[in-house]
N, C-alpha and C positions, 0 to 999 in steps of 0.2 A: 223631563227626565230627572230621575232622584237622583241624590247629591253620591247614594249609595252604587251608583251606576257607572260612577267617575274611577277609573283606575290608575291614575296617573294623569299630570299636569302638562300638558303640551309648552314650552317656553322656550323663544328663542333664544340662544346665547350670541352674546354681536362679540367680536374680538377684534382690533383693529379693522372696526368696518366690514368683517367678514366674517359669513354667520355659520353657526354650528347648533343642529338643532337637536335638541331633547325633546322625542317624539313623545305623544301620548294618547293615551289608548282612549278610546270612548264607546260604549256598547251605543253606534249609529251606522248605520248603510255606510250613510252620504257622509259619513268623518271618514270611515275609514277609508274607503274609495278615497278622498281626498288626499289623505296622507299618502297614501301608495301614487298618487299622481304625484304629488309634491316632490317625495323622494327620488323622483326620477327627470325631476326638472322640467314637469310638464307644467302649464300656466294654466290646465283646462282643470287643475286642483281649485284656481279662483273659484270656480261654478257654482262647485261643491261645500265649500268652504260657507260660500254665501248662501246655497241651499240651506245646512247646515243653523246658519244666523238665523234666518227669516222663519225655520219652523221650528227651532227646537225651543221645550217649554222649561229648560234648567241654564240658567243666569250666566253661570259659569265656563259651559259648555260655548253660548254665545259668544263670549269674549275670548274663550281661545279660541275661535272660527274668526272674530274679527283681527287678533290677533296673527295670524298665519296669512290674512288676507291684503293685512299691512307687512308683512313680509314680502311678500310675493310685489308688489307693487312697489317696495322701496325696492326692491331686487332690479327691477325695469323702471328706477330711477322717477318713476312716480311719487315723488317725495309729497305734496300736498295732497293727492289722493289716499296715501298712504297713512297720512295724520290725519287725515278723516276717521278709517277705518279703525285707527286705535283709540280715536275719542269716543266713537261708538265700543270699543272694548270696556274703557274705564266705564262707561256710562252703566255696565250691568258687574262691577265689581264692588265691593264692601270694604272697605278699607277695617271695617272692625273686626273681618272675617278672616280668621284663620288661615283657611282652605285656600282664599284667594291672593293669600301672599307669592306666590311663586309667579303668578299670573300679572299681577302687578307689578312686581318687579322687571318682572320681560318686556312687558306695557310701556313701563313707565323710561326703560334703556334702551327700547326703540324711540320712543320718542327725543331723547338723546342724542339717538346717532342718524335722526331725519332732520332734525334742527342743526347739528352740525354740517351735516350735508348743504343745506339752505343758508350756512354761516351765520345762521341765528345762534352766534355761542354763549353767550347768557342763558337764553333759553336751554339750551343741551347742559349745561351744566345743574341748572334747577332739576333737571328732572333726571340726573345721575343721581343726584344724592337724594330724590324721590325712592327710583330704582333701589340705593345701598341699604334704605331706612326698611323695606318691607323684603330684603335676600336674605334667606335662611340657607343657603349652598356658597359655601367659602370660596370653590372653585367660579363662580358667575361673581362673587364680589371681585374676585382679582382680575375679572375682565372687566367691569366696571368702574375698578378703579384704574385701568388702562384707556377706558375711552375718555376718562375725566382727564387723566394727563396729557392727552393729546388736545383736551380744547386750550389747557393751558400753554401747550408749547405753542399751540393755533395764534394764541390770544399774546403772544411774548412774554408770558408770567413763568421763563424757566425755573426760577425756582421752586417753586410752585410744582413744579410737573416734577421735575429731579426727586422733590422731596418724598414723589410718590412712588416713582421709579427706583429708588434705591429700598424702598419698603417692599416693592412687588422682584424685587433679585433675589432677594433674602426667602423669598418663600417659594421662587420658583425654581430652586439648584435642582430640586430631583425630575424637572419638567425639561429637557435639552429644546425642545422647539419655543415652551414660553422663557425660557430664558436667555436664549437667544434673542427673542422680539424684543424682552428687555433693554437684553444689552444693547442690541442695536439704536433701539429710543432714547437709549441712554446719552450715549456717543454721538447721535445729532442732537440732542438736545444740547448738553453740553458744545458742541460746537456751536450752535443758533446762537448764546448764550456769548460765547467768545471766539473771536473767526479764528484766533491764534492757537487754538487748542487742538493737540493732534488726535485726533478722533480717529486715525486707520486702526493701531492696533486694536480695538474694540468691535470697528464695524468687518474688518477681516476676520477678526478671533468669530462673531457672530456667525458669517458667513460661512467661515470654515466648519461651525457646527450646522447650520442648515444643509449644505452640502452633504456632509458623511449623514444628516438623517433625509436627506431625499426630500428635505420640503423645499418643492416649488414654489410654492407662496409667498416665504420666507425667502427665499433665494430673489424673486423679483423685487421685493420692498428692499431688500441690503443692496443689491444693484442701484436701485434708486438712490440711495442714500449715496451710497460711493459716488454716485455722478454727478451727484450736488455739491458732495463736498468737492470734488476735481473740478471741477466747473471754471472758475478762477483762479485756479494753480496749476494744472497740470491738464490742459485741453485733450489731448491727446487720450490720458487715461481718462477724463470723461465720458470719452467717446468711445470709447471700449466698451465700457460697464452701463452708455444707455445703448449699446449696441445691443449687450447682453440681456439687459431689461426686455428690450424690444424683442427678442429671440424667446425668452420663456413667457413672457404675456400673449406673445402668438401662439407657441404652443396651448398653454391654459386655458386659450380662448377667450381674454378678458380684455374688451373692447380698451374698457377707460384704461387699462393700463396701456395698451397699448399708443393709445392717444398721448399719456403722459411720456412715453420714451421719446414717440415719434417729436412733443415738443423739443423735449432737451435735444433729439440729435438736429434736430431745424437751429436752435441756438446757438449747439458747440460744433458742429460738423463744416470739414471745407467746403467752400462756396458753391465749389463743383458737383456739391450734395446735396445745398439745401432746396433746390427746387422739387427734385426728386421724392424726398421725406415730406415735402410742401405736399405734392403731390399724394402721394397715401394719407398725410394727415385728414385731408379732404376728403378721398374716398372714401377712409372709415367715418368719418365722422358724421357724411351723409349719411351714409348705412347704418348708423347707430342712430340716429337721429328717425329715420322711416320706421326701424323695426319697433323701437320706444312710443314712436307715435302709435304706430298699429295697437302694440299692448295696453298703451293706455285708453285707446276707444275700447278697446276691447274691453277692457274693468266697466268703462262707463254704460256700456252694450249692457255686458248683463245684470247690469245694477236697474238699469232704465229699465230693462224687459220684467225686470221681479217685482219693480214698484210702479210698472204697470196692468201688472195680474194682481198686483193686492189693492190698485186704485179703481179695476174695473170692479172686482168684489163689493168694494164701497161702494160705487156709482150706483151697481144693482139694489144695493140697502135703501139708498138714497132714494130712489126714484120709488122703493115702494112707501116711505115713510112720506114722500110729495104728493101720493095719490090719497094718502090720509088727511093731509092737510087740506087737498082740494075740498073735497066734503064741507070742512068747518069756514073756506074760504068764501064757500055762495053765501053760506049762513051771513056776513058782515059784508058782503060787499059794497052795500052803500055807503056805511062808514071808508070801506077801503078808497072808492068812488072822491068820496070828499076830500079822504087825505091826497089821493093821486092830484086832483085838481088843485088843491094847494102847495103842494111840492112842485108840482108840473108850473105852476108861475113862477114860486121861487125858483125853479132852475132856469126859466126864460129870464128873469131879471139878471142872475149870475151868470147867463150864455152872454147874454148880450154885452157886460164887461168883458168877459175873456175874448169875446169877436175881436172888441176893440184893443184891446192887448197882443192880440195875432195880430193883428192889421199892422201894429206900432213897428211886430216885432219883425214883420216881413219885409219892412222896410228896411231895417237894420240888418236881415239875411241878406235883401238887395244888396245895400252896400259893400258888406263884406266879401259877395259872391264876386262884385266884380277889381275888390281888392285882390281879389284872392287869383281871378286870371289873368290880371297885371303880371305878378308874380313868378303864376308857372306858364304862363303863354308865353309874355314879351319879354320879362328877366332875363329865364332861362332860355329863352332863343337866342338874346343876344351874347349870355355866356356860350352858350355851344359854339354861336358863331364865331366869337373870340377865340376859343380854345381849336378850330379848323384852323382860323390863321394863325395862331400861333404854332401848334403841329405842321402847318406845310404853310411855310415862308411864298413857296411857289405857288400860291395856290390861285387860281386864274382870274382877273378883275370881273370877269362877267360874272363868273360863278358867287365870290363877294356880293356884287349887286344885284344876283338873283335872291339870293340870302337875306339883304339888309330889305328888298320888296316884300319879302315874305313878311321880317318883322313889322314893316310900315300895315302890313292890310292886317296884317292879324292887329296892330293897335287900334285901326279903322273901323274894323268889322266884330270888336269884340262886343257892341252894344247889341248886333242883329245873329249873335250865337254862333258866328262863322269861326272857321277855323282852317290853317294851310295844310292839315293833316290829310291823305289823301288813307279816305276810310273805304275804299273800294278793295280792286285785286291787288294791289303795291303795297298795302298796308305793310305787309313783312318788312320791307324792304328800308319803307319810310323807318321804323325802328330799329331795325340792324345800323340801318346808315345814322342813326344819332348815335346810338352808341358806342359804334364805335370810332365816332367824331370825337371823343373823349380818349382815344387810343394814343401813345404820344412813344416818343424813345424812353420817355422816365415811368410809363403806366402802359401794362399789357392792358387789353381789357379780352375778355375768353368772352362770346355767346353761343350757346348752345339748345336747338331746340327751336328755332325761331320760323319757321319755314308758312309756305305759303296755304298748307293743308293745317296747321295748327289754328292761323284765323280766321277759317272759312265760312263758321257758323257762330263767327262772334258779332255783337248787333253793334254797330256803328258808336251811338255814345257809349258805349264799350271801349272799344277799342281807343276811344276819344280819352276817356280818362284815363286808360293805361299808359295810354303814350307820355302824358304830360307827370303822372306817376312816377314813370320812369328814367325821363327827362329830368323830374326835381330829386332823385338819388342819384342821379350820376352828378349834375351838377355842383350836390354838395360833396360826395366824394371830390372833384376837380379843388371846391375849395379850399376844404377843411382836413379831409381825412390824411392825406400825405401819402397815401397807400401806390403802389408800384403792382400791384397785380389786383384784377376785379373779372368777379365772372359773374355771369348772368346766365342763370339754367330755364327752358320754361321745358313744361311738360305737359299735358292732358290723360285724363283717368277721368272715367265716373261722368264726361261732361262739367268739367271741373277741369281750369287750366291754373296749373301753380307755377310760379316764379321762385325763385332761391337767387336773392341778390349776396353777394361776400366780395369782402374786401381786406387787404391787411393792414390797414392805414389805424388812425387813433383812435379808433369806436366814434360813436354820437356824440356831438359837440350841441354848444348850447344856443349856435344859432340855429342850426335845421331843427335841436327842439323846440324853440318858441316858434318857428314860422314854419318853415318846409312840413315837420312834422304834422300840427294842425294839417296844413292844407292837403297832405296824403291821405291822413284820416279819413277826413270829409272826403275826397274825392275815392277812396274805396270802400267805405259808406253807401255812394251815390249807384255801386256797381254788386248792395249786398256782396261784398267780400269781405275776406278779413286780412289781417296783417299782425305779426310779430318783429319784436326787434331782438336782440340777441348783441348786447354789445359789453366788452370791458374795456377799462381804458388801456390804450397801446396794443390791444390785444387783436383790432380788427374790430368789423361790423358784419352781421348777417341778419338778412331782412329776408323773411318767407310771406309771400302773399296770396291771396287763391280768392278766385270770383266764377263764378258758375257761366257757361254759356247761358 
């Protein structure tokens, strides 16, 4: 498409994280259909979008397709799929070019505000003042130089950020909603800077203006602020204003905010409350958590399906350029003959080392293998069995010494692959009952899901590895985490059973990284599944794992 065909510049505008877009027009089907999705907050714009990339023959056009398509993906928090899609934008821009100034600048301030997102704030800074070098539109620099002041106050460099903020007040007095964002940046930064400084009249003057102009948006982020700053002074009106938070992020329908109130009210709220909040935190957060995963298979879907139609294309090229080669290939076949048979010894001579390199090496997998069920067999059995007596003082001498037999034969029998697990029809039962052998006066433990039709048509070393899986996270919970509630979700979909481990205890500690860790790996490895961890520190632990029937 000619350059002449371009009517206008498609370019996101990000403003505190929150985008405003400058549509643009392009004489294409599959653009325009795309924008009219987009505009109405459909994700089926990705398609199109990507259509869009894949056939059109103008550079430009490209990049603002890949453009909107890292929008759309940072939008559903697809942050590295998203920095894919704007590498591929830059890759068909010209920095000598004119024309592609507007597009780079968009380019170069999302990648900004994905790198801040990921807490890569070095990197987001680099590519602000990328972004400032190729803006020709004064109103996208004064958003730009907003998102530069927030890696600053991100980063503790308020001066830094102040020094931009009070440049960006001065040019925003005839704008009431951006000067109000100001102000209000203003006033915690300034506070961040010194706890002593009274920052209300600032962030109420703010408020008061977002109020009489009816932004929502703005009214949730001053709420925010108020509840930060009351936090430590005034509990009460804390709790008000993440009450308030909570109340228009639910209307707005803005997950992460809401996630953000629901924390402060778990922090500042009476006791009699935080379970409660505990509870919705969790609800939404799984739910934000399934709908994000959906959308981002979904990006990877139809990326796969388009660069499987342009790699079947090739295959077909390929296969006729192979039937030309055959022809020329009888021509030399003796020579090939010769070569094959000198290769073919040299790769017997080099088999025959790596044999002996396997051989070395399987003995050294021997070893470790049955370090490794020391570990999660007999360790953690006899933690479990510790933590039953210590949970019930009462707990009956027989039952003890059916326990402590268990761990005796599981030590006996670990060389002939046995194990006390009963992987038959009880299998439920044997796992509910370990877990919540971990359940105590100071630790709930929730499971849910676990029943006798969810294990029906699972295969025995299956079940074999989950158990002991499951047994070495709880046991490190028991030691290390400190946590007082743990839930355990399973589920099945698709022939596909998934686990959702959480915890509110210290996140991942550095013993279960060096040992527990490894040996979960390998042993959902061993069961083709896969495993995620999700931890910060003090913050809790969340482990999602999934293995196929």
């Amino acid at each position: 498409m000619k350059n002449s065909l371009l009517i206008a510049i498609a370019i996101l505008f990000l403003a505190c994280q929150k985008k405003e877009i400058n549509k643009q027009k392009v004489l294409d089907a599959d653009f325009h259909k795309a924008l009219i999705l987009h505009d109405k907050g459909n994700d089926s714009a990705f398609f199109y979008f990507n259509t869009v990339a894949k056939n059109s023959k103008d550079s430009l056009t490209i990049a603002i397709s890949y453009n909107y398509m890292a929008s759309i993906q940072s939008e559903s928090s697809d942050y590295f799929g998203s920095l894919e899609s704007l590498a591929l934008s830059l890759k068909f821009l010209n920095e000598s070019e004119d024309k592609d100034y507007d597009c780079l600048s968009s380019t170069y301030n999302e990648l900004g505000v994905n790198n801040y997102n990921l807490k890569n704030y070095s990197s987001a800074l680099t590519y602000y003042e990328k972004a400032l070098k190729f803006s020709k539109d004064d109103s996208f620099r004064l958003r730009i130089l907003n998102n530069k002041a927030l890696v600053y106050q991100k980063t503790n460099k308020y001066n830094l950020a102040l020094n931009i903020y009070k440049k960006l007040i001065l040019k925003e007095r005839k704008n009431s909603r951006e000067y109000a964002r100001v102000l209000s940046n203003i006033a915690k930064t300034q506070w961040l800077q010194n706890s002593n400084y009274n920052a209300i009249p600032k962030l109420l003057s703010a408020l008061k203006i977002r109020e009489d102009g009816k932004d929502e948006w703005g009214q949730n982020a001053s709420y925010s602020h108020l509840a930060d700053y009351y936090e430590n002074t005034k509990s009460d009106s804390a709790f008000k204003y993440a009450k308030k938070m909570y109340g228009i992020a639910t209307k707005l329908n803005s997950p992460d905010d809401r996630l953000e109130a629901l924390q402060k009210l778990i922090r500042i709220s009476p006791s009699r409350l935080t379970k409660k909040y505990f509870k919705a935190y969790q609800g939404i957060s799984d739910s934000i958590q399934d709908i994000r995963s959906a959308a981002k298979n979904q990006f990877a879907v139809i990326r796969y399906n388009s660069e499987k139609n342009e790699a079947d294309y090739l295959k077909a090229q390929a296969e006729n350029v192979k039937k030309q080669k055959d022809i020329i290939l009888r021509n030399i076949g003796i020579g090939t003959l010769v070569a094959c048979l000198m290769i073919g010894y040299m790769f017997y001579r080099r088999r025959q080392k790596e044999l002996k390199k396997e051989k070395e090496l399987e003995v050294k997998k021997t070893e470790l293998k049955y370090v490794k069920k020391v570990h999660d067999e007999v360790a953690n059995k006899i933690y479990q069995v510790m933590t039953e007596v210590e949970n019930d003082p009462g707990m009956d001498r027989a039952e003890v010494a059916d326990q402590l037999e268990i761990v005796y034969n599981i030590s006996r029998n670990i060389l002939y692959q046995n194990t006390n697990i009963n992987i038959k029809e009880s299998f439920f039962r044997d796992v509910n009952k370990m877990l919540y052998a971990y359940s105590s006066d100071k630790v709930e433990v929730v499971v849910k899901g676990s029943d006798e039709k969810l294990w029906e048509k699972v295969e025995e070393s299956t079940k074999y590895e989950v158990y002991f899986i499951l047994q070495n996270l709880m046991t490190n919970m028991a030691k290390h985490s400190g946590a007082d509630c743990v839930s355990i979700e399973f589920t099945k979909k698709n022939n596909v059973i998934s686990v959702i481990y959480f915890d509110n205890g210290k996140g991942m500690q550095g013993a279960f990284k060096k040992n527990g860790l490894t040996n979960t790996e390998n042993r959902i490895e061993n069961i083709s599944g896969s495993i995620t961890f999700d931890t910060k520190p003090d913050a809790g632990l969340e482990i999602k794992l999934s293995f196929p029937i």
